[in-house]
C-alpha positions as CSV (number, residue, x, y, z in Angstrom):
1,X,51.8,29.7,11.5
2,X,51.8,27.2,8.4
3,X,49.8,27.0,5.6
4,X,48.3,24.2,6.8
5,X,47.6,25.6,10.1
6,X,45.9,28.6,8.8
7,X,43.9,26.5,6.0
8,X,42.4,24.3,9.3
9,X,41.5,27.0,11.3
10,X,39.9,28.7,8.2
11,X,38.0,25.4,7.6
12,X,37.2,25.4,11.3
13,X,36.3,28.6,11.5
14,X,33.8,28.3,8.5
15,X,32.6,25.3,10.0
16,X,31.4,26.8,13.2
17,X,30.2,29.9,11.5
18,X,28.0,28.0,9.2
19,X,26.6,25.5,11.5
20,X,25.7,28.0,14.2
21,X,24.0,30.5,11.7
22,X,21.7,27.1,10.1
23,X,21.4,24.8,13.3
24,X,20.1,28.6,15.2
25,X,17.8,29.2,11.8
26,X,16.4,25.6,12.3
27,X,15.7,26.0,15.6
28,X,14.1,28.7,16.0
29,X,12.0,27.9,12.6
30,X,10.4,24.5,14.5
31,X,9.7,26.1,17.7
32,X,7.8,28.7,15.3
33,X,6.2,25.8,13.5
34,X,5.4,24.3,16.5
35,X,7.6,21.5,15.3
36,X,9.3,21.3,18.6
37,X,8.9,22.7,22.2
38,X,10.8,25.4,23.6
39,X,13.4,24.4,25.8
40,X,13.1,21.1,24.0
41,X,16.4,19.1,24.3
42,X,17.4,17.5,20.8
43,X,20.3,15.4,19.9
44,X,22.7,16.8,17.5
45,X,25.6,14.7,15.6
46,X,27.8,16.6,13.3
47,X,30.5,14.7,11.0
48,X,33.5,15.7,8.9
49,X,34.7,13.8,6.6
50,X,37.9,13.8,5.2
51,X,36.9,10.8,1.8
52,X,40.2,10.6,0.3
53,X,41.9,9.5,3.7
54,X,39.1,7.6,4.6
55,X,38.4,9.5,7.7
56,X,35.6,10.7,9.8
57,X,35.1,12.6,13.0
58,X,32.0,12.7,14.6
59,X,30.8,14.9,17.5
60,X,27.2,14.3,19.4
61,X,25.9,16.5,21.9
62,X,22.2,18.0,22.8
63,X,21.1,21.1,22.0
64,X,18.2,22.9,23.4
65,X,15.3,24.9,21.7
66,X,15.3,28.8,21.7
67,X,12.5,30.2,24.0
């Protein structure tokens, strides 16, 4: 595997980490607050940018509320 290769997947995997651990803390914080139902179906858009090559990525989905 290249440098490169492992740098991505380190990225990705820091990524996927993070997000899970804040969007699951946010979550579950609202349907505390009574913010948001649970169950509630929300829409989600995450981005990554890469500035210098003037690229973005972006990836929507729903997510639903913890019960």
């Amino acid at each position: 595997m290249t440098a490169s290769e492992v740098a991505m997947r380190k990225f990705l995997k820091q990524l996927g980490v993070t997000a899970h651990q804040e969007l699951a803390a946010a979550l579950a914080k609202a349907v505390a607050d009574g913010k948001i139902a649970s169950g509630a179906e929300l829409a989600v858009t995450a981005r990554v940018e890469i500035a210098d090559l003037q690229f973005t990525h972006d990836v929507t989905a729903n997510l639903v509320a913890p019960e």
